[in-house]
C-alpha positions as CSV (number, residue, x, y, z in Angstrom):
1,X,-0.8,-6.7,19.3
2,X,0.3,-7.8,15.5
3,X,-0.2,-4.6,13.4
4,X,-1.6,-2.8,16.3
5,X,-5.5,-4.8,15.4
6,X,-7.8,-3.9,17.6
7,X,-12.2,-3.3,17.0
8,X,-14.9,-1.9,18.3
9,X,-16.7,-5.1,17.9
10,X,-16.9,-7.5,20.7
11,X,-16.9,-10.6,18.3
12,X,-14.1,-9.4,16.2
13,X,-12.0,-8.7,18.9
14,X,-12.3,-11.9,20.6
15,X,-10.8,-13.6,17.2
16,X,-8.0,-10.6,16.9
17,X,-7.0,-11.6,20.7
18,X,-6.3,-14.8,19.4
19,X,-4.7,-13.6,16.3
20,X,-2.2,-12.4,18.8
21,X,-1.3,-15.4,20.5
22,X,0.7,-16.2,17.4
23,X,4.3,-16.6,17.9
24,X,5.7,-19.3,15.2
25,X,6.2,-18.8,11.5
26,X,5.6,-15.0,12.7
27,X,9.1,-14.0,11.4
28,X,10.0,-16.7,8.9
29,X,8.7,-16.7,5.1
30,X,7.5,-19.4,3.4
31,X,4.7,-20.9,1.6
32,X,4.2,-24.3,3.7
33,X,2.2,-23.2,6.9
34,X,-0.4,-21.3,4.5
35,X,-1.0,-24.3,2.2
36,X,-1.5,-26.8,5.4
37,X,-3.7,-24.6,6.8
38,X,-5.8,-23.8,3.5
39,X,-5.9,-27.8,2.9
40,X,-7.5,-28.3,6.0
41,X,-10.0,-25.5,4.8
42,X,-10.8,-27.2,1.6
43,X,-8.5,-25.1,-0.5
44,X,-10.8,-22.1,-1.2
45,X,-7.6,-20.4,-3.3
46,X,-8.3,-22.7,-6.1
47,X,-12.1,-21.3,-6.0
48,X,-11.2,-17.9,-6.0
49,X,-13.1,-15.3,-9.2
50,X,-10.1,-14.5,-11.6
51,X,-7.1,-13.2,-9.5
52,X,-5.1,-9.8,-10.4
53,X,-1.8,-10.3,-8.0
54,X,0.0,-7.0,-7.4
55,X,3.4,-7.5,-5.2
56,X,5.8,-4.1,-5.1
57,X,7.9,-2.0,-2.8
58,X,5.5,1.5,-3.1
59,X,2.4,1.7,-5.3
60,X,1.1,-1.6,-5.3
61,X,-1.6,-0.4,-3.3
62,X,-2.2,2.0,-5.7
63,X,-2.4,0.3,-8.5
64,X,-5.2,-2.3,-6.5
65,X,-7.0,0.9,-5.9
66,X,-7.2,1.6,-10.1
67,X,-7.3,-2.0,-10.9
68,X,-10.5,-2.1,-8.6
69,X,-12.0,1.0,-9.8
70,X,-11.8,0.6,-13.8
71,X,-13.1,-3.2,-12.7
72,X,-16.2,-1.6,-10.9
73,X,-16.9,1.4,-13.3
74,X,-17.6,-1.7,-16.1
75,X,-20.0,-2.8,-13.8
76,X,-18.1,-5.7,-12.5
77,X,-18.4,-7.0,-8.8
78,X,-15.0,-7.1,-7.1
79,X,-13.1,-8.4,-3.7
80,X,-10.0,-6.9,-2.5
81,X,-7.4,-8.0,-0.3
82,X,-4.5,-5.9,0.8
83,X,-2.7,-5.0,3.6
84,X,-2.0,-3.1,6.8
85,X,-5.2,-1.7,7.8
86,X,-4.9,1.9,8.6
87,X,-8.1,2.2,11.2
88,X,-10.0,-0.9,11.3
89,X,-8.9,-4.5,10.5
90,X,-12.0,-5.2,8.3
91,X,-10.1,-2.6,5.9
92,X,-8.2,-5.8,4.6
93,X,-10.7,-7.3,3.3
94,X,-13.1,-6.1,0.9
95,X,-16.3,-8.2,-0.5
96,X,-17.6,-7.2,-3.5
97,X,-16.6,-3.7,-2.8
98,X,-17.6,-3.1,0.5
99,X,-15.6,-3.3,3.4
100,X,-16.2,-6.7,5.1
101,X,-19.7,-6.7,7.8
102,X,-17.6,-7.2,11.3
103,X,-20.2,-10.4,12.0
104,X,-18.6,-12.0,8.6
105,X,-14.8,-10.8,9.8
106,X,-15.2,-12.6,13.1
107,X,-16.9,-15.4,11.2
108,X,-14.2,-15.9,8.8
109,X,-11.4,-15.4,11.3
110,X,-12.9,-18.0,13.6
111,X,-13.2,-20.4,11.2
112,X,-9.9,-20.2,10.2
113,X,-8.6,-20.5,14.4
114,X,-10.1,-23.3,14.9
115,X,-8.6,-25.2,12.6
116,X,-5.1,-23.3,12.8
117,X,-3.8,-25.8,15.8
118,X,0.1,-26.8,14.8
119,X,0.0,-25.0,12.1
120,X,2.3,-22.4,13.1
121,X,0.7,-20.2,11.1
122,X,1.5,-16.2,11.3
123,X,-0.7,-13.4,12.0
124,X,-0.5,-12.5,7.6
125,X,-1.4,-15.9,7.2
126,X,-4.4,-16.6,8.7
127,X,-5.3,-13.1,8.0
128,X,-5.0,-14.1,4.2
129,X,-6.5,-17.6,4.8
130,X,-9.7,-15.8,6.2
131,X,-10.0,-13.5,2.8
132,X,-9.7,-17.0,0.5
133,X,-12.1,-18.6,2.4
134,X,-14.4,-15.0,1.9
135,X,-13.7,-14.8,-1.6
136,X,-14.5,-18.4,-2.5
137,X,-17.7,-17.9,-0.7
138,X,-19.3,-14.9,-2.2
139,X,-19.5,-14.5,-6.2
140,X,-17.7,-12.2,-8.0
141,X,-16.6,-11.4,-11.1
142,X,-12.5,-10.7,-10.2
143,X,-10.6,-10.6,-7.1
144,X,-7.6,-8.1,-6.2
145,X,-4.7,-9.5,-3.9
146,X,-2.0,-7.2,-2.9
147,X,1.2,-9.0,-1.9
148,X,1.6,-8.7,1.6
149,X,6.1,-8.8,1.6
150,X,8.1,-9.6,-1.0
151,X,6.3,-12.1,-3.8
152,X,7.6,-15.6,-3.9
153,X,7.4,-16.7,-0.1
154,X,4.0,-14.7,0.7
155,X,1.0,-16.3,1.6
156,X,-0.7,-14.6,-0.6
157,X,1.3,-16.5,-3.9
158,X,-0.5,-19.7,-3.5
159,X,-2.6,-18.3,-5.8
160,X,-1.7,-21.5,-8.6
161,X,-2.8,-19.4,-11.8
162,X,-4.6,-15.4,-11.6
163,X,-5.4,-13.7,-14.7
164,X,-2.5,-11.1,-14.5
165,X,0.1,-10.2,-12.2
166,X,1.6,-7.2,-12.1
167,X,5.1,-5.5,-9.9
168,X,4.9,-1.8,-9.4
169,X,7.9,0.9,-8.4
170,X,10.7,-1.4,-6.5
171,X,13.2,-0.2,-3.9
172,X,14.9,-1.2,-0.9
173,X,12.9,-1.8,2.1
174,X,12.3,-5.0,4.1
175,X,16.1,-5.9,4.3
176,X,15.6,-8.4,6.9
177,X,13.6,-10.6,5.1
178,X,14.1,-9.9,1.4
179,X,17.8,-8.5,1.3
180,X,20.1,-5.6,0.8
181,X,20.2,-5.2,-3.0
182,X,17.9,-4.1,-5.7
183,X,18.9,-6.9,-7.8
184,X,18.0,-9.3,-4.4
185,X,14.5,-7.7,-4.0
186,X,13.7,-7.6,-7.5
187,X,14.2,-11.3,-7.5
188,X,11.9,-11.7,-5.0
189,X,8.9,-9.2,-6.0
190,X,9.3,-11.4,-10.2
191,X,8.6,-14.9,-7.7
192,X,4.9,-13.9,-8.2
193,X,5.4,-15.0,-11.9
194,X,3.3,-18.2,-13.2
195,X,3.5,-20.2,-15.9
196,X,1.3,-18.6,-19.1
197,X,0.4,-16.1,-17.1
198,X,1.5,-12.6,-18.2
199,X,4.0,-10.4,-15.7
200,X,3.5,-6.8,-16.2
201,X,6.0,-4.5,-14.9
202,X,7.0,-0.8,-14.4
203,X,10.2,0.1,-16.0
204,X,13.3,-0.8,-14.0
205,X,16.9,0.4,-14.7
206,X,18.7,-1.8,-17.0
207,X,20.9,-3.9,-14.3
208,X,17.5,-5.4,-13.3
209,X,16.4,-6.6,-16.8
210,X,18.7,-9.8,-16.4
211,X,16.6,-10.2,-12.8
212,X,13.1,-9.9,-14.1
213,X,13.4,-11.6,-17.4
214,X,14.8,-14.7,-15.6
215,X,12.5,-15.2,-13.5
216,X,9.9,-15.0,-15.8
217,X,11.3,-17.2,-18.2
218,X,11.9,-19.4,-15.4
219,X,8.2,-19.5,-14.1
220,X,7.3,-19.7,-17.7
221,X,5.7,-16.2,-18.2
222,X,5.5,-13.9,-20.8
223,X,7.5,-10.4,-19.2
224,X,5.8,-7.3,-20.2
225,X,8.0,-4.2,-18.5
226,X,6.5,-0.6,-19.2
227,X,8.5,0.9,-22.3
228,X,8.2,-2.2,-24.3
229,X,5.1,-3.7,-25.5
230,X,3.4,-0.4,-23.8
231,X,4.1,2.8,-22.4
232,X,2.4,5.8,-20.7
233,X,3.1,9.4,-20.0
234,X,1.4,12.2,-18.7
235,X,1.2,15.4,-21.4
236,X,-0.5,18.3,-21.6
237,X,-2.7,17.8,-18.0
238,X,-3.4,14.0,-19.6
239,X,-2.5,10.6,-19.1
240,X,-1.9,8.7,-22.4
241,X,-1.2,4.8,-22.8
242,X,-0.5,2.9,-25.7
243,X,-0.1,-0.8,-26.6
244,X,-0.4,-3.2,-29.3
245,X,-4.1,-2.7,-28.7
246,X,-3.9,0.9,-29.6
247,X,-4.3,4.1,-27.4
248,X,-6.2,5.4,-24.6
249,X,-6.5,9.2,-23.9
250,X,-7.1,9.3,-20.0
251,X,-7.7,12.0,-17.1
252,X,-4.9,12.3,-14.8
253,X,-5.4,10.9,-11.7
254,X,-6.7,12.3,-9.0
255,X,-4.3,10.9,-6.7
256,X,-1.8,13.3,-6.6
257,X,1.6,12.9,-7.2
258,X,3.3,12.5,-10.8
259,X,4.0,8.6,-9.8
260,X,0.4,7.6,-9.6
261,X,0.5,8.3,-13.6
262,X,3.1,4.9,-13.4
263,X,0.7,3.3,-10.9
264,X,-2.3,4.1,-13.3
265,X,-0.6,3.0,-16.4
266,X,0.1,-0.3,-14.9
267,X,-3.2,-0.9,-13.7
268,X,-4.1,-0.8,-17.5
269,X,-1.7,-2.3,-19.0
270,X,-2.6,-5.7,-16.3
271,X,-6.2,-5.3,-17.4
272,X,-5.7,-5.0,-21.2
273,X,-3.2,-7.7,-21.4
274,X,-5.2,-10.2,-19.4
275,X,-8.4,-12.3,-21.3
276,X,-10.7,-13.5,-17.9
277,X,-12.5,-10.1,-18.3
278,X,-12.8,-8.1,-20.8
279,X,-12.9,-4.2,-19.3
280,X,-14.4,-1.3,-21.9
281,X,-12.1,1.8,-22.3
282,X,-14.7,3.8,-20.9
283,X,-14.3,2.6,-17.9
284,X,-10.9,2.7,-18.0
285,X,-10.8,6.1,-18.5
286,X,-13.1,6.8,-15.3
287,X,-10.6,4.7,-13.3
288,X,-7.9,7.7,-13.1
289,X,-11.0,9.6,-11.4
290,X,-12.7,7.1,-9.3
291,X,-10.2,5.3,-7.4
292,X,-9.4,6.3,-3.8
293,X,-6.8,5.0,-1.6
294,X,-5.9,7.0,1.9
295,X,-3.1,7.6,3.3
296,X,-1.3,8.1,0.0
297,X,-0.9,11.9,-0.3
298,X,-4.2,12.4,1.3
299,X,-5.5,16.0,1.4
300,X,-6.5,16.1,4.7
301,X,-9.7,17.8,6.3
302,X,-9.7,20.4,8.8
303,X,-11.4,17.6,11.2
304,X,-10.8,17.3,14.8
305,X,-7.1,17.2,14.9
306,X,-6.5,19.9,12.9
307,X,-9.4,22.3,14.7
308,X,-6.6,24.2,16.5
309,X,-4.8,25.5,13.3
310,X,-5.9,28.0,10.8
311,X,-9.1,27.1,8.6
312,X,-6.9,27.7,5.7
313,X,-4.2,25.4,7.1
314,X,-2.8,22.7,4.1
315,X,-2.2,19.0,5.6
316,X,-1.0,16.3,4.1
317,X,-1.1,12.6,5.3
318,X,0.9,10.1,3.6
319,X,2.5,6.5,5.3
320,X,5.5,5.8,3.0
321,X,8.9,5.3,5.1
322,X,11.5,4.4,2.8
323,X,13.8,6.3,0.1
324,X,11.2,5.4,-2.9
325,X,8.5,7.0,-0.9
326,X,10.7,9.6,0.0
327,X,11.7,10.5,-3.5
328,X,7.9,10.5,-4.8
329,X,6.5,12.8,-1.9
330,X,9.0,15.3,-2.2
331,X,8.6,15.4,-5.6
332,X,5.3,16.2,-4.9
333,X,5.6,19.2,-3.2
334,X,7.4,21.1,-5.5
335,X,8.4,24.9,-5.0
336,X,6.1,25.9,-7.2
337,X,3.4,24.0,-4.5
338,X,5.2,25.2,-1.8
339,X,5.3,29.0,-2.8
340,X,8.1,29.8,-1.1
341,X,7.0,28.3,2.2
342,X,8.7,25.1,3.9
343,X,6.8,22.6,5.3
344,X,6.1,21.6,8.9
345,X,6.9,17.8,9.1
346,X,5.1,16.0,11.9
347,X,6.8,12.2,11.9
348,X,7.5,9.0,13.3
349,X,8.9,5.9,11.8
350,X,9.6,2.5,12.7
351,X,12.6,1.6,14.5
352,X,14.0,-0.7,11.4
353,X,12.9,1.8,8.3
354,X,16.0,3.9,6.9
355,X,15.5,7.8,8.2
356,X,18.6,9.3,6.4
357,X,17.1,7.4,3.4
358,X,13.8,8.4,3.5
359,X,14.2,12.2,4.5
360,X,16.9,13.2,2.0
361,X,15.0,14.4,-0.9
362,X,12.9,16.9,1.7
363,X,16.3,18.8,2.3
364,X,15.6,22.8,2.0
365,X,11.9,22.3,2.0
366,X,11.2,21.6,6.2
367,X,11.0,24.6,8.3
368,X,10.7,22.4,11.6
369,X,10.3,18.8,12.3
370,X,8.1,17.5,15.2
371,X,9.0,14.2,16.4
372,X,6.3,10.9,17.0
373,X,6.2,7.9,18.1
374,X,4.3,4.8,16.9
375,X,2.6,3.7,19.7
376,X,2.9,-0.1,20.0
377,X,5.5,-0.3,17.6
378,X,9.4,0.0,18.0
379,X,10.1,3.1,16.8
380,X,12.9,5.7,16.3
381,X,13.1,8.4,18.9
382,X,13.0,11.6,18.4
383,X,17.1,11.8,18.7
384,X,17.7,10.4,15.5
385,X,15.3,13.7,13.7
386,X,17.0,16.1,15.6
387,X,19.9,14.6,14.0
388,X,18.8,15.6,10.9
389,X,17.6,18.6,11.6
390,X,20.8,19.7,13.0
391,X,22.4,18.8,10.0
392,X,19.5,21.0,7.9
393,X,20.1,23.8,10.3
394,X,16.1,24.0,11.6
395,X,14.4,22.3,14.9
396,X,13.4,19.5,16.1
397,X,10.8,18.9,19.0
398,X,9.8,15.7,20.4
399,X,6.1,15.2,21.0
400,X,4.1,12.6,22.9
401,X,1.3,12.4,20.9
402,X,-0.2,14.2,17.3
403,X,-2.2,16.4,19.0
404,X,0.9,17.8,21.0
405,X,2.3,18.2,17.5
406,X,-0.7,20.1,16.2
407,X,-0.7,22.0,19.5
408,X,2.9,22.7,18.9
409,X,2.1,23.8,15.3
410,X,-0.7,26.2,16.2
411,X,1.3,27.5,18.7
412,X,4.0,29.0,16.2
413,X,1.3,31.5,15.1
414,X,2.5,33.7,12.1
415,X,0.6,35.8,9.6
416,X,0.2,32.5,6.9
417,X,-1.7,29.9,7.6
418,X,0.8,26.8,8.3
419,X,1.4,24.2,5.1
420,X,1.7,20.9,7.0
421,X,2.9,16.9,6.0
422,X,2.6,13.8,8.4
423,X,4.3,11.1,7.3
424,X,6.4,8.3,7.8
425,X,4.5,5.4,8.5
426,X,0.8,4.1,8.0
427,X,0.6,3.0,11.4
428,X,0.6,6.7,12.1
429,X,-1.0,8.0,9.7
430,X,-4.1,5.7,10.8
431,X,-4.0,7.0,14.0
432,X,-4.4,10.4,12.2
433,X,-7.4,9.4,10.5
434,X,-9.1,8.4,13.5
435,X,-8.2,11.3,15.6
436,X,-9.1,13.5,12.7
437,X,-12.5,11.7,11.9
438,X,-12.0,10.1,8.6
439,X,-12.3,6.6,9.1
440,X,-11.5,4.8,5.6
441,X,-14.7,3.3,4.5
């Protein structure tokens, strides 16, 4: 089934079995199939609340999860739309900051089926469809839209004019359908740009710049990369941001991982160089502190899954699968972190993510590596991790499921309790969460 959707709820899952039955436009990008099939639902994208678009290879998430938080801690009501789910499909879609009722999912979805006929439409597509149609029905004072892949030929950029839209961290993933260069990808991410609307960037390496300011000037948008007009930094256990407005003293976030300062900082700089809503810098400054977003370094509990190991057992859940990822995880667990231990690594990827890419920076930090898969997903076996263990000089076991990893794990005994990361793709790592009882809400 497309992104493994399945629910609990009779109704839902009725409209999810016919999600699945799509076949055409599935594989193929492109803007047509989502505006036929919004025209014949009255075109609730041009009645959406004030739109911040977010389109990036890792941390656009991220930065929804701040932009919705300093939104909500100035008291503003908010919809969100991003994408996969990790547990339950009504993750996707959130109105005015809840997660959507199942009785409005399967009323939205159905709506949008029934009128989907020779459309062609793709599972993202009616999926996104369904949210528009939400959003334009229920006030709110702003709406969030993560790009679902790439920028210019996602559904989601029929949005004709947001308030802001902003690119986080790029980096090669997606190949198939967005290509094999930085410069090709970056391209694609800056098609999100519209005409007097400001683009707001992170900072890219210089051979970019031609790229991004192209496309903006091309869309007609003002280009406003991190380092120019503003800036941010973490110093001295703070984050600090500056623009032409002035300067905002903030708490680090509590995300962790030193990249969620970038993510942070861009969430700011899209809400203070945007004019639909004006957001106080109080609440921006509770934003580092109140936004949540799981499977992103997640500290996990010691639920269910975990009951076999130690009480003072460490586990870490995070669902990036490509060399950015790769990069900002490892730099997270740093050897002053690790105090001298090496982490077990519990992973499985899908079949077309990069492992050599991905796995590189955790070189001399993995004392054993216990192989996944991702069930109903193509997926690497656990061959090509042995491979890499070899080449590390530790193990490699293949397990069928994460509770034979944990097993596994528990199994290994030792005086220290173990210091654990699962990782490698957010299909798995929802699995985790609902094996280990923490549902996202």
């Amino acid at each position: 089934m497309p992104d493994h959707a399945i629910s609990d709820d009779p109704a839902v899952q009725a409209q999810l079995d016919r999600l699945a039955t799509l076949s055409a436009g599935a594989d193929i990008l492109g803007l047509e199939r989502i505006t036929s099939l919004l025209g014949r639902l009255g075109n609730p994208h041009r009645a959406l609340p004030p739109a911040f678009h977010v389109a990036g290879t890792n941390g656009k998430g991220s930065t929804c999860a701040f932009l919705r938080a300093a939104l909500e801690a100035d008291g503003r009501s908010v919809h969100v739309f991003t994408s996969p789910h990790l547990v339950r499909f009504n993750e996707r879609v959130r109105l005015n900051g809840q997660l959507i009722s199942d009785e409005a999912l399967a009323h939205y979805l159905s709506r949008v089926l029934d009128v989907a006929e020779g459309v062609g439409a793709s599972f993202f597509e009616v999926t996104t469809a369904a949210a528009f149609l939400a959003f334009a029905e229920h006030p709110a004072d702003a709406c969030i839209i993560e790009v679902g892949l790439g920028g210019r030929l996602d559904a989601t950029n029929v949005i004709e004019r947001p308030a802001i839209c902003g690119i986080a961290q790029l980096g090669i993933d997606h190949q198939a359908f967005l290509g094999n260069s930085l410069t090709a990808i970056a391209a694609e991410k800056a098609g999100i740009a519209k005409r007097g609307v400001p683009l707001v960037t992170h900072r890219y390496p210089d051979r970019l710049t031609p790229v991004m300011r192209g496309a903006a000037d091309r869309a007609g948008a003002p280009w406003l990369p991190m380092g120019g007009s503003w800036d941010a930094a973490a110093y001295r256990d703070r984050l600090h941001y500056r623009d032409q407005h002035g300067r905002i003293d903030a708490p680090l976030p509590r995300l962790p991982g030193a990249h969620q300062v970038h993510n942070a900082a861009l969430a700011f700089a899209m809400l203070r160089h945007q004019s639909a809503l004006p957001v106080s810098e109080a609440a921006l400054k509770a934003a580092p502190l109140w936004a949540h977003w799981p499977a992103r370094l997640q500290h996990l509990d010691h639920g269910p899954l975990l009951a076999p190991l130690p009480a003072a057992t460490e586990a870490w859940l995070d669902g990036g699968h490509n060399a950015g990822a790769g990069e900002a995880i490892s730099a997270f667990f740093t050897s002053e972190r690790l105090g001298g231990r090496q982490l077990h690594l519990v992973i499985g990827m899908l079949a077309n993510k990069d492992v050599d890419a991905y796995l590189a920076p955790f070189a001399g930090r993995i004392a054993h590596i216990y192989a996944l898969p991702v069930p109903g997903h193509d997926h690497h076996p656990a061959e090509r991790f042995a491979a890499v263990a070899a080449q590390w000089n530790i193990g490699c076991t293949a397990h069928d499921s994460p509770q034979q990893a944990i097993a596994a794990i528990a199994g290994r005994g030792g005086p220290v309790a173990p210091r654990l990361l699962i990782a490698g793709s957010l299909y798995l790592a929802g699995e985790i969460l609902r094996l280990n009882g923490q549902n996202p809400d």
